[in-house]
N, C-alpha and C positions, 0 to 999 in steps of 0.2 A: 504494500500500500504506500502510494506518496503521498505524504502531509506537507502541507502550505509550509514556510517558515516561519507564519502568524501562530497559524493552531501547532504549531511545536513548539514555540515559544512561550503560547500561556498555556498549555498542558502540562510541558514541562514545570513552570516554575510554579504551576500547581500544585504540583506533586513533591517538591522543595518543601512547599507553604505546609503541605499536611504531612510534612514528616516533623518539620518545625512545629506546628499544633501538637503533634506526638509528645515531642519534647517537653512542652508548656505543662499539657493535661497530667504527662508522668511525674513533674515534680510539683503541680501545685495539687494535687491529689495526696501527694506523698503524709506518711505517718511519722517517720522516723526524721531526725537531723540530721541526717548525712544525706538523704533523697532531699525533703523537703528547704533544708537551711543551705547545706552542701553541694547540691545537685549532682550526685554522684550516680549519675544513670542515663541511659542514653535511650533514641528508638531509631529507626529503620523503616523503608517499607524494600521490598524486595519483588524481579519478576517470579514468575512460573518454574522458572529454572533455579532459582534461589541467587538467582544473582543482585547484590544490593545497587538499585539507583537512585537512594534519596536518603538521606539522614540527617537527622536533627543538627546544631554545632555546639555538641558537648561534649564526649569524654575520648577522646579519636584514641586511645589503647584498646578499649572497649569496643569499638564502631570499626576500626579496620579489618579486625577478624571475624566478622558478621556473617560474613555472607560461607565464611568457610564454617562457623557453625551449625550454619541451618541448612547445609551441604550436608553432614553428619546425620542429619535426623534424617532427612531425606534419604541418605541412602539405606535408613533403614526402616522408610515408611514413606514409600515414592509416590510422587504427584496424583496420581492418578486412583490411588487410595485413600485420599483424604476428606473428609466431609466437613459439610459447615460447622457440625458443634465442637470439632476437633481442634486441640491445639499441641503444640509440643514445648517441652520441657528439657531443659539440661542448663547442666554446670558443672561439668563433668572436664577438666584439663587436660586427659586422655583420650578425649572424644570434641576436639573443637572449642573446648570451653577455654577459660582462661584461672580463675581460681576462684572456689567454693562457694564464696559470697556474693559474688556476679552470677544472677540467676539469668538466663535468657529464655524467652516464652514466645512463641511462634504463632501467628493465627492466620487463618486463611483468609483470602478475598475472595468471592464468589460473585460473580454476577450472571443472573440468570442459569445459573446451574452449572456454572463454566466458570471453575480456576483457574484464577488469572493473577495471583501473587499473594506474596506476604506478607503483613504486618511486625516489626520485630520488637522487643523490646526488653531493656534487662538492666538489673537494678542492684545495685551493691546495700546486700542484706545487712544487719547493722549486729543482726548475731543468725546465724543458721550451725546453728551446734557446734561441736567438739570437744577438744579440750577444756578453753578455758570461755569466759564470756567474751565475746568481742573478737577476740586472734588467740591464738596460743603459739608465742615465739618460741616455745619448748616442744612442736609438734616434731616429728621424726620421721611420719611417713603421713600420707595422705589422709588417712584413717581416723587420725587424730583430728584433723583440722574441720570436718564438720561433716553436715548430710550429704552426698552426694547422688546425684540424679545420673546416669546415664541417658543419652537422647531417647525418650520416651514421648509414646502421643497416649493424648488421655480427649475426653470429653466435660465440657464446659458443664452440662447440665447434669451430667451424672459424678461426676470424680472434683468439682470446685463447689463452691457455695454449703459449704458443710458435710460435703461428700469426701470419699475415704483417700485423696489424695488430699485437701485439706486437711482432714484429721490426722496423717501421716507427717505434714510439718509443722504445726500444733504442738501435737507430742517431742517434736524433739527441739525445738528452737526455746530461748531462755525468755526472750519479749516477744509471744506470740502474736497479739494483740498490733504492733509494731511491722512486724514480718511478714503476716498477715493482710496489713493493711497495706504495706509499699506495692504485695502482690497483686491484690486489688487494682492498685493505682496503673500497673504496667497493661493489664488487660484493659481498664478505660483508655489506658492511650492505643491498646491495638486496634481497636473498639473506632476512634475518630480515624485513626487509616482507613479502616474497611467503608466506612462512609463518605468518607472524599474522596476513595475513587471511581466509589458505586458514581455516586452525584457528575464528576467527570464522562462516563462512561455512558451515564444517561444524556449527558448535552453534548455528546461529541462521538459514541459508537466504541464499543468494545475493543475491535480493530486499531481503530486508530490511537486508541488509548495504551494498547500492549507496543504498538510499533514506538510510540514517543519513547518508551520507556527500554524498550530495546536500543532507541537511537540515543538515550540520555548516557549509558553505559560506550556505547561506541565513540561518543563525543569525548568524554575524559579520556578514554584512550589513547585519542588521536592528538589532542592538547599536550599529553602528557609524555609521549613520545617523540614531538615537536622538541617541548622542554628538555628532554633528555640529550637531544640531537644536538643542543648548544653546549654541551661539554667536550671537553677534546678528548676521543679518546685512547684508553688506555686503563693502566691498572694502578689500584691506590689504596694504601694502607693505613689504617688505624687502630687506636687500642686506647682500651679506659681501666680503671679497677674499681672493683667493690671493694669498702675498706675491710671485710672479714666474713666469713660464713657463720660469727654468733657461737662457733664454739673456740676455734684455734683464732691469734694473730696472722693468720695468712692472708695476702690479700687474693681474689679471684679478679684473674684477670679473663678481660672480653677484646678478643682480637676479630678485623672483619679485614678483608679484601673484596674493592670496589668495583668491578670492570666496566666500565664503559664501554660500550660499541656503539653502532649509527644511532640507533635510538632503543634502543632497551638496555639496564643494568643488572648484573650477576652481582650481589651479596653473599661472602662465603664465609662463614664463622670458625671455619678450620683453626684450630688452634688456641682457643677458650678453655677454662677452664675447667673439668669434669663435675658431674654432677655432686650436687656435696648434701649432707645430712641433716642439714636445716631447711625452711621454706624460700630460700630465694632461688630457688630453683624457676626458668623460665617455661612452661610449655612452648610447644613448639608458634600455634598460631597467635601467641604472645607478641615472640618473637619476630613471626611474619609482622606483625602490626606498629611495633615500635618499627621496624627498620624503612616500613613504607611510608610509615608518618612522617620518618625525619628526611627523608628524599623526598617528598612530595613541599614540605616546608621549606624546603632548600632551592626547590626549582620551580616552582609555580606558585603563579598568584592564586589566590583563596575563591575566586570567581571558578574555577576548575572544579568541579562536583568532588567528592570523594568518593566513590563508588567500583563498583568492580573490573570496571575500564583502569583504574588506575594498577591494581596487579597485573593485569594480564601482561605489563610493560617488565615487570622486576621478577626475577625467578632468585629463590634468596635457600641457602644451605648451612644447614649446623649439626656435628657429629653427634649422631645419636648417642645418649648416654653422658652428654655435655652438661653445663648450666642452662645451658640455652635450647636442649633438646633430651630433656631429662625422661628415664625411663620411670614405668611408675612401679611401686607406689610412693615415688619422692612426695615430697611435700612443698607446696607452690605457694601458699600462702604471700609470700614478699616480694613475689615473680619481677614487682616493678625494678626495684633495684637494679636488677639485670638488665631489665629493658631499656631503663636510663642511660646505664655504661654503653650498648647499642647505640641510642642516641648519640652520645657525648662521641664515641668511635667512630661512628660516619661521620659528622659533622668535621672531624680531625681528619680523614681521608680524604676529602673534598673540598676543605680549606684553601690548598694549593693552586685549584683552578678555579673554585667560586668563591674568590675571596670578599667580592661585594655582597652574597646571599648566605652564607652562613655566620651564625655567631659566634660567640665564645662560649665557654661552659659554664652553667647556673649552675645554682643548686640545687642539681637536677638530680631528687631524688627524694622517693617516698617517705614520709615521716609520719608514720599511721600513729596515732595517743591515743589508749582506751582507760577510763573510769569504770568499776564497775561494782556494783553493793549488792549483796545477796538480804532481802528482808523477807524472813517466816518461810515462805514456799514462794515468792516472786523476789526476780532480779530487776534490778535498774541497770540499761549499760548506756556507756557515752563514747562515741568512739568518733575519730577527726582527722581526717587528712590533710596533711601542712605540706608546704610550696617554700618559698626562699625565694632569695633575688634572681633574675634572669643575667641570661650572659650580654654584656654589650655586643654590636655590630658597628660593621663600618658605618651608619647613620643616623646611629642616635643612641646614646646609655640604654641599660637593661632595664628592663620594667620594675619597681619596687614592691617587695612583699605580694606575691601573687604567686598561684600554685603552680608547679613545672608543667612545660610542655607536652605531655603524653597525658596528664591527667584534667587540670582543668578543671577542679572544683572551685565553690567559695568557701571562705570561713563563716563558721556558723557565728552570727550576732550572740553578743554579751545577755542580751535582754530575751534569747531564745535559751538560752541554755540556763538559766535565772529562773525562768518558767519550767521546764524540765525535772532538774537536777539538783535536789536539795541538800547532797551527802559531798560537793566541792562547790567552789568560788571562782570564777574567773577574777584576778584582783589583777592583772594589766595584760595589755594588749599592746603592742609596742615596733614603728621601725627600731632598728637599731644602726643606728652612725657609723661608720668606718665597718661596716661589714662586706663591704664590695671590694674590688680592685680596683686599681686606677689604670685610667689610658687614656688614648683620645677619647676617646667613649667610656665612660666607668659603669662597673657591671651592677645591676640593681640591689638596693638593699634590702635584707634580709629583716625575718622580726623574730620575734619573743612573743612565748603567752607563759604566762603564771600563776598556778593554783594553787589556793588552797584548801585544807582538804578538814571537813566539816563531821564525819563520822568515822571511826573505826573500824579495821578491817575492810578498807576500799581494794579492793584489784584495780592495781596498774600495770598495764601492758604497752612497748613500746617497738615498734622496728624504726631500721632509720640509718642512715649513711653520710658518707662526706663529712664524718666524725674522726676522720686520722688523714683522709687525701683531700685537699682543698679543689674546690673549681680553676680551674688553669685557664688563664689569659688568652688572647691570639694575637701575633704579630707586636710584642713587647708591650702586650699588656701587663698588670699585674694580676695577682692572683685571689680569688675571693674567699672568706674565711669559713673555716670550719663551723661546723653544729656542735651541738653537747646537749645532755640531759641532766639537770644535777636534783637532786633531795635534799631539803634540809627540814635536819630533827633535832629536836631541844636546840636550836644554834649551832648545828654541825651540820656544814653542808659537803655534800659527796657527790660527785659526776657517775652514774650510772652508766655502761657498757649499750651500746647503740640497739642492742637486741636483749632486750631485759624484761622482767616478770618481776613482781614483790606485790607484796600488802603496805598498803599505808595503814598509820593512824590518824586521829582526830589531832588539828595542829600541826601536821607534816606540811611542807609547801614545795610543790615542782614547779620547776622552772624547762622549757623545752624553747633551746633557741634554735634556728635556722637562718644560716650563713646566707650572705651573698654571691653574686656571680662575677664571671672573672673580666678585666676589662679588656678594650682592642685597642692597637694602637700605641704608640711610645707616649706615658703620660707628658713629655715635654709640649708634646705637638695640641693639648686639651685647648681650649678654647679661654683668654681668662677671666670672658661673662660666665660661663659655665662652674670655674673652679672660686668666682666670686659667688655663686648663687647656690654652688655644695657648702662653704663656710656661714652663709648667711641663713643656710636649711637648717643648722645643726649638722646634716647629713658628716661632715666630716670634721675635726680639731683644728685651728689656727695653724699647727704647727705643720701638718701634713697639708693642709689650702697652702 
């Protein structure tokens, strides 16, 4: 079928608009503060094939590996088996998923009796069992770390709404009520897909409504192939480290090799470091998702859809039985960390030839903090995804206190978590000065949050990196400073280990700081409106202005 350029053009961005409503409905529906304050949850719609051509612009770790998820289910409950009240289910890192708390929920579109695509959507659960409430940094294998679903299809009317797959994560999650309700919230937003492109379908025809969406997917492709074409090529290397795996000093390192050719790139992670016995293990389509993120950020402008046009350009490889291609039943839990150092590796590979498109390295790296109080036979948990400064670029300083690149949350408001959580304190929230590098560009700064802690026998849980290897500069930048966690009891305050577990008491007060990013550029060459208007920020000391 040939479509106008008009009716491509508003079919298309219709279909943009209601993935974007996807988004809206999943987190203002949300239960929890990490969906609703956070918005730590993404949606999708997808064709027939399960190929994704629209998503929301929220959590791109989560969203890039979409469409190989619902691939998973599919292959073992294919198209042409599927009916209206059906939907699927996983979070499974073995099976497409990414890690245990990111639930993904699939539902059909139908019209007129004829599947025609998918709704996606999936939402980081604030506890879905295990070990501990919230994360268990002490998990060892998968088993530990909470409920796991393998790619299953179940029924809306029979198996949800207090049916026996409800009452199956009920029983095992610590804030049912919570978990429960986020899941709710991800079906209303599958729920606005299936109606937008019913509505589509009826003012434009069935036909022409699957070709757009066939042609939305070919369109990133061919963009992004374009963009690939403008590197010279050839072959290019980089490498980052995690500061430890949580039990040894050792650091894990992530090595990639870049290849260039006319217009596609080969990513190879040969030479990473093997899979190791704590949660920062990567699954595999983790890893597809960071590495496509940060080449896609590297070479194209944001008007480029992100959709499954964009992989079919990058074929990307890591040694099974790696960090980054872990056998199971490792335990994934902290996947990000890894994904980061990805990040931060490519970005270092490709430095060389796009030195006006990439940045310098933030502190780029997951900083998960969970609260949690166990009262009679009900839990409270609090759990928060922190960010740090970004890395400068050639055309302007890193962004200040905002969460890393791959992830993309917000910080939950003071006055939300006030309302919540009566067993701690948020008592400051804070940038912090001199926490970036300097350069022409200096890298954004980083912040602080500080509790304290209101009842007895609180669980605290923390993962977290860039606690011993700082963010590193580009092209004679400086460098951005580290993170730490410290405790302090009666007046003794201690820095806790980046991957740590304890009980607090009533009276104890944490402090969890998060570094900035590193700067570009020889700090001689700064601007000196610029390094007038860092001294006059606070942002940095007299002495170093």
């Amino acid at each position: 079928m040939i479509v106008s350029p008009f009716d491509n053009a508003i079919i298309s961005q219709s279909i943009l608009a209601a993935a974007r409503e996807m988004g809206a409905k999943l987190i203002r529906s949300a239960y929890s503060t990490i969906l609703r304050e956070a918005s730590d949850g993404s949606a999708a719609i997808a064709n027939v094939h399960g190929d994704i051509v629209a998503q929301a612009e929220l959590i791109p770790i989560q969203l890039g590996p979409i469409g190989i998820t619902l691939k998973q289910c599919l292959a073992r409950y294919p198209a042409h088996t599927i009916r209206p009240d059906d939907f699927m289910i996983t979070n499974d890192p073995y099976a497409g998923g990414q890690h245990l708390p990111d639930v993904y929920i699939f539902c059909p579109i139908f019209y007129d009796g004829q599947l025609i695509g998918f709704s996606a959507s999936v939402a980081h659960q604030i506890d879905f069992g295990g070990g501990a409430p919230g994360l268990d940094t002490d998990a060892s294998d998968i088993y530990q770390e909470g409920l796991r679903f393998p790619p299953t299809r179940w029924s809306q009317s029979r198996d949800w709404n207090g049916g026996p797959l409800e009452q199956l994560v009920r029983a095992n999650v610590r804030v049912p009520d919570l978990t429960i309700g986020d899941m709710n919230a991800m079906f209303a937003a599958n729920a606005i897909a299936c109606v937008r492109v019913v509505q589509l379908c009826d003012k434009y025809g069935v036909g022409m409504v699957t070709e757009v969406m066939n042609e939305m997917v070919n369109y990133s492709e061919r963009r992004f192939r374009a963009a690939i074409a403008t590197l010279p090529p050839g072959i290019y290397y980089g490498e980052d480290m995690i500061d430890d795996d949580g039990v040894t000093d050792q650091p894990l390192m992530i090595k990639v090799k870049v290849s260039v050719t006319h217009d596609a790139i080969d990513i190879d992670f040969a030479g990473s470091s093997p899979q190791v016995r704590r949660n920062l293990n990567s699954p595999f389509s983790c890893t597809v998702s960071a590495a496509v993120t940060c080449v896609k950020s590297i070479l194209t402008s944001p008007d480029i859809p992100f959709n499954e046009g964009i992989l079919r350009a990058v074929s990307i490889s890591a040694p099974y039985g790696s960090i980054l291609n872990p056998a199971p039943p490792s335990p994934v839990r902290a996947r990000l960390e890894a994904n980061y150092r990805i990040y931060n590796a490519i970005m270092r590979a490709l430095a060389p030839v796009a030195p006006g498109k990439v940045i310098s390295t933030g502190f780029d790296t997951l900083t998960a903090a969970c609260f949690s109080l166990q009262r009679d036979e009900k839990y409270s948990v609090y759990l928060e995804i922190f960010g740090g400064g970004y890395g400068a670029s050639e055309h302007g300083d890193g962004c200040d206190a905002v969460d890393s690149p791959l992830s993309n949350c917000a910080n939950t408001p003071v006055e939300a978590l006030d309302m919540e959580y009566d067993f701690f304190r948020l008592e400051r929230y804070a940038l912090e000065p001199d926490s970036f590098g300097m350069g022409k560009h200096r890298g954004g700064a980083g912040f602080s949050r500080e509790y304290s802690v209101l009842a007895d026998d609180v669980g605290f849980a923390i993962y977290a990196d860039r606690h011993r290897y700082a963010p590193q500069g580009l092209f004679g930048g400086e460098e951005g400073k580290c993170g730490y966690c410290e405790v302090t009891r009666n007046g003794v305050t201690e820095r806790i280990a980046s991957k740590s577990m304890l009980t607090l008491m009533k009276g104890d007060r944490v402090k969890v700081f998060m570094g900035g990013g590193g700067g570009y550029g020889d700090v001689h060459e700064r601007h000196p409106s610029l390094v007038e208007a860092d001294g006059r920020d606070g942002m940095v000391d007299n002495a170093r202005a």
